[in-house]
C-alpha positions as CSV (number, residue, x, y, z in Angstrom):
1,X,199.9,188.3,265.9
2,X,200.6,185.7,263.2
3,X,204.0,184.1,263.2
4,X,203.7,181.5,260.2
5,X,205.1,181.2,257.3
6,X,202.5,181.8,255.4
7,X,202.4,185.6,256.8
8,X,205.5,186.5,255.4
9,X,204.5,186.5,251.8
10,X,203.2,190.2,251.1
11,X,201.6,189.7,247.4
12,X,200.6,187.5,244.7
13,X,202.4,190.7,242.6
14,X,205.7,189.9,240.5
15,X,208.5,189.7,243.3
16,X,211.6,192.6,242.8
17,X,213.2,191.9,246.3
18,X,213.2,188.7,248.2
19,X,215.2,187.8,251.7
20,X,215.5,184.3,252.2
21,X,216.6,183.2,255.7
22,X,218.5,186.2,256.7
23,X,220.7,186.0,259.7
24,X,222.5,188.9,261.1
25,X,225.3,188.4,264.2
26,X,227.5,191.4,264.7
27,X,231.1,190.9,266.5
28,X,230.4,190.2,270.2
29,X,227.2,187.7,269.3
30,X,224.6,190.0,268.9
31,X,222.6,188.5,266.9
32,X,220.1,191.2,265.1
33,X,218.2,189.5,262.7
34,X,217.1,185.3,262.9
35,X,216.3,183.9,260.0
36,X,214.2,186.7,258.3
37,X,212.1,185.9,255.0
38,X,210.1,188.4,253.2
39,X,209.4,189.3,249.5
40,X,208.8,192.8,248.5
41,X,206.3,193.1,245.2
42,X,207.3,195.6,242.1
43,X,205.7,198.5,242.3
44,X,204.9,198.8,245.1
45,X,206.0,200.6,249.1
46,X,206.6,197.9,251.8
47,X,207.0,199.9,255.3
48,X,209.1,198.1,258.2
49,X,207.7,198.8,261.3
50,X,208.5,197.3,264.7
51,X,209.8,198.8,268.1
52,X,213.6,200.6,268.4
53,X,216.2,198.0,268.3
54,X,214.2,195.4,266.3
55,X,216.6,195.5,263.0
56,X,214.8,197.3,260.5
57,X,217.7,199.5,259.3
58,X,219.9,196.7,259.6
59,X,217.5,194.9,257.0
60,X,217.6,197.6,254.7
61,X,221.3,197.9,254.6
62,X,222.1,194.2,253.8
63,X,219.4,194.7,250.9
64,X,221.5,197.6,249.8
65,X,224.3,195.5,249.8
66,X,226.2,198.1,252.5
67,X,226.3,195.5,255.2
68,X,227.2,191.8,254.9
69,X,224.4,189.2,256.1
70,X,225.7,185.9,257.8
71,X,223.4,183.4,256.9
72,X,220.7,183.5,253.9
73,X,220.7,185.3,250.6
74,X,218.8,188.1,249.5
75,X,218.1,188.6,245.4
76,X,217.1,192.0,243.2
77,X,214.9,191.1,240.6
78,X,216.9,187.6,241.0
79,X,220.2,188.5,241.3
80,X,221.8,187.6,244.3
81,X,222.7,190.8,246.5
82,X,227.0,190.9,247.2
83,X,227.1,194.5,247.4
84,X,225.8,197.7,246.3
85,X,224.3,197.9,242.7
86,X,223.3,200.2,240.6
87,X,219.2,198.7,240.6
88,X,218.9,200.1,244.2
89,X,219.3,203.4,245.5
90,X,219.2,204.5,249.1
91,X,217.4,207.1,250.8
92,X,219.4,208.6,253.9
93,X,218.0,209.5,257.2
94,X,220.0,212.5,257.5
95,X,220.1,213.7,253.8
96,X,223.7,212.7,252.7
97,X,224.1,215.8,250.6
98,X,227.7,216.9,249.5
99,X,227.2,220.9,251.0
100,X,229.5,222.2,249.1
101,X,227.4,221.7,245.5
102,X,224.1,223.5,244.7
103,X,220.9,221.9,244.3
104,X,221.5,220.6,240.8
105,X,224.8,218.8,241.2
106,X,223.5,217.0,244.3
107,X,220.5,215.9,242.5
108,X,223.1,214.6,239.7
109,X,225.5,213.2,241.8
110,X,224.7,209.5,241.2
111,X,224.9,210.3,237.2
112,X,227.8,211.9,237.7
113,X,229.6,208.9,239.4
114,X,228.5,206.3,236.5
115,X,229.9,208.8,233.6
116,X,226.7,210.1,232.2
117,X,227.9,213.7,230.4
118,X,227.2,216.8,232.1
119,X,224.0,218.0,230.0
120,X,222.4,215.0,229.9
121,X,223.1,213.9,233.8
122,X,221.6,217.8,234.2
123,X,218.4,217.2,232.2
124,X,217.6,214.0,234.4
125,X,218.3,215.8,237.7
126,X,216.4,219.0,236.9
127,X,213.6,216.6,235.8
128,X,213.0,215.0,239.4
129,X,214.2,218.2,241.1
130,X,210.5,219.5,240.0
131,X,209.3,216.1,240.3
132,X,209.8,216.8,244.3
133,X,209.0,220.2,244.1
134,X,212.4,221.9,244.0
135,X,212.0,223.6,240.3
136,X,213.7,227.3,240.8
137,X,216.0,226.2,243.8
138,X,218.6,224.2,241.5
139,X,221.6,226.7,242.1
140,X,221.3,227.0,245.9
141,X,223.6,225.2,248.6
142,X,221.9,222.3,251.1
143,X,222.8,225.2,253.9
144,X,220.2,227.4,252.4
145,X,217.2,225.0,252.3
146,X,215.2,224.1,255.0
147,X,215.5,220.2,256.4
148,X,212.7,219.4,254.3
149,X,214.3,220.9,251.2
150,X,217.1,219.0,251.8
151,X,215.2,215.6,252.4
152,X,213.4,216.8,248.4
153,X,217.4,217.0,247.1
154,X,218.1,213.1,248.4
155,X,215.2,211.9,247.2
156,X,215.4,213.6,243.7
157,X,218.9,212.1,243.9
158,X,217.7,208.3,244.0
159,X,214.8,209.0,241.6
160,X,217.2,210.6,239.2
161,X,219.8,207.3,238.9
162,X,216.9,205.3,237.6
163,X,216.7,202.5,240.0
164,X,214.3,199.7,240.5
165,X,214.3,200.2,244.2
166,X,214.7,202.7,246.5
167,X,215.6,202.3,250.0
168,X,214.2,205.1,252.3
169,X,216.1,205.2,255.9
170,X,213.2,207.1,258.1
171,X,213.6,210.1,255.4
172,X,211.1,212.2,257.0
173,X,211.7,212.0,260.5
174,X,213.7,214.6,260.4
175,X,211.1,217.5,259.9
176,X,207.7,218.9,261.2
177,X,204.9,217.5,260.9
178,X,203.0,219.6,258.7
179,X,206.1,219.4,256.5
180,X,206.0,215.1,256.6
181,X,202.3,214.9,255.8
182,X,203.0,217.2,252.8
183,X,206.1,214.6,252.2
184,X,203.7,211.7,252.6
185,X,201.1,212.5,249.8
186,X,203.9,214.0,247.7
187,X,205.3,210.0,248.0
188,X,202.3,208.4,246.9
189,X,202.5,210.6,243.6
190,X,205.7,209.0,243.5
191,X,204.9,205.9,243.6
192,X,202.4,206.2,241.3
193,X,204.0,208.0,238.6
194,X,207.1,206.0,238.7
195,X,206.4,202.1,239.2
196,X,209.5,201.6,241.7
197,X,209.6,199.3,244.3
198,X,210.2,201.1,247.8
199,X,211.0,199.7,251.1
200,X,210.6,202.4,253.8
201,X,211.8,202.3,257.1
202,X,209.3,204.0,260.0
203,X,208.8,204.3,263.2
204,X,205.2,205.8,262.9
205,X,202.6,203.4,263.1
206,X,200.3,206.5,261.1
207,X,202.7,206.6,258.5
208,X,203.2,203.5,257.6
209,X,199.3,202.5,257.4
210,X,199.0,206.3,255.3
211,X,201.7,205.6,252.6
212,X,202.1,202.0,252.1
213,X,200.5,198.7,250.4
214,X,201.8,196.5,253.0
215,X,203.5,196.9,256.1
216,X,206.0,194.0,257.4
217,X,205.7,194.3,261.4
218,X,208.7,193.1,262.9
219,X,209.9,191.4,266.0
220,X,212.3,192.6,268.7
221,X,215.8,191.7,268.1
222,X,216.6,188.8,267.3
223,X,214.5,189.9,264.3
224,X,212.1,188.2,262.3
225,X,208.5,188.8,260.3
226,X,206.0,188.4,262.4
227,X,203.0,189.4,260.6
228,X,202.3,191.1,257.1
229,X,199.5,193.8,257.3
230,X,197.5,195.6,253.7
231,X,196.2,198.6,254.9
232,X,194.0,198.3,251.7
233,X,193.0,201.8,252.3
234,X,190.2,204.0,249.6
235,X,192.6,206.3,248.2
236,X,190.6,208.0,246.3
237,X,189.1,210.1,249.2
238,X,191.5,212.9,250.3
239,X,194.6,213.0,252.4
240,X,192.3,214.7,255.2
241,X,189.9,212.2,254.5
242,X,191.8,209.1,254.7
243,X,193.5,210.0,258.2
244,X,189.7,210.4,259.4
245,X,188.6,207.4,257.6
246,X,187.6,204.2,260.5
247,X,189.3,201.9,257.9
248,X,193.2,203.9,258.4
249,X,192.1,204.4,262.1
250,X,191.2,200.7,263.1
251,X,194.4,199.6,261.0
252,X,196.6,202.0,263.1
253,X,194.9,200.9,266.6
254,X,195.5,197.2,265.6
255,X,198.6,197.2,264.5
256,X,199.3,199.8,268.2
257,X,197.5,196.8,270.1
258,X,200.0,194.1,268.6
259,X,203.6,196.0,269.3
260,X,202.2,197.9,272.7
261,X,203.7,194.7,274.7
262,X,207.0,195.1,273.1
263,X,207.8,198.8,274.2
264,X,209.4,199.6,276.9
């Protein structure tokens, strides 16, 4: 697998989020990332993907401005990243949802914390609550909805703040897999509807090659790019189709044959 330079740049596309010679060292010398460069195009879903360990989530917190880098600089849209902002939202593994407020005021929550009023912070969040497929569960708590219903509220929650980019922590590995494949094609009429720029954290090698335009394959800690893959997959076909298709399939086995050696 390629380790240039030349592999890290994912697009000729305008650039929304860019990582310049990122180093990561936690306290005790672990180093997790060594000096990491990648750009991430508008508009479009960049899946990290390399073996446990290797830094992704790491990555995606110092672009979320929740962790502190050592070296480098990331920029949003070319601002330099010194903490959270209101042009990115993230996406939590485990949901994140306040269980004490119905459907509607988790949805709203990020509205409610910048001041918009009530009614119009309401309109927004019911908006993107059908947008995921939620319309007619607004007033229920997050301990009546299934774990997929709850991953729906946090995502309507980023979607409804309005940000350029949305950082997604593994969001659907925490239900079935009938469920996730649902999740999957839902996310591509996300994408496509909204224009974000989404960076997606996965550890399946199917998943990543399904929903994204390119796929940043990482190495084992100390991190760093090592190659950049376009799945450049015929999307018009359908979802059945495209998981059947020798295009996704060869995509999936080579990107299996290059991270194989690096699992233990």
């Amino acid at each position: 697998m390629s380790t240039t330079a030349e592999a890290v740049s994912t697009a000729t596309s305008p650039i929304a989020v860019e990582v310049e010679q990122v180093s990561k060292i936690y306290p005790g010398g672990v180093e997790a990332l060594h000096d990491m460069t990648i750009q991430f195009p508008k508009g479009q879903l960049t899946s990290l993907l390399g073996p446990s360990g290797c830094g992704k989530t790491t990555l995606l917190k110092i672009i979320a401005g929740l962790l502190p880098l050592t070296t480098g600089r990331v920029t949003v849209n070319g601002v330099e990243v010194t903490g959270p902002g209101e042009e990115r939202a993230f996406v939590f593994q485990d949901f994140a949802l306040m269980p004490w407020a119905s459907v509607l005021r988790n949805a709203a929550f990020g509205l409610e914390l910048r001041g918009v009023p009530k009614s119009e912070r309401n309109a927004i969040a019911e908006k993107y609550i059908e947008a995921v497929g939620l319309k007619g569960y607004e007033n229920l708590y997050p301990h009546e909805l299934s774990g997929g219903m709850r991953q729906r509220v946090g995502l309507a929650r980023a979607l409804a703040v309005d940000a350029d980019v949305l950082l997604m922590d593994e969001p659907f590995s925490a239900v079935d897999e009938q469920t996730r494949r649902k999740f999957q094609e839902d996310l591509l009429d996300v994408i496509k509807e909204e224009g974000k720029t989404f960076i997606f954290v996965t550890h399946s090698i199917e998943e990543a090659v399904y929903v994204s335009h390119s796929i940043a394959l990482l190495l084992p800690r100390p991190s760093r790019v090592s190659e950049i893959i376009r799945p450049d997959i015929d999307r018009s076909i359908s979802p059945d189709a495209i998981r059947r298709d020798p295009v996704y399939l060869d995509i999936v086995e080579r990107i299996w044959q290059g991270l194989r050696s690096y699992v233990e």
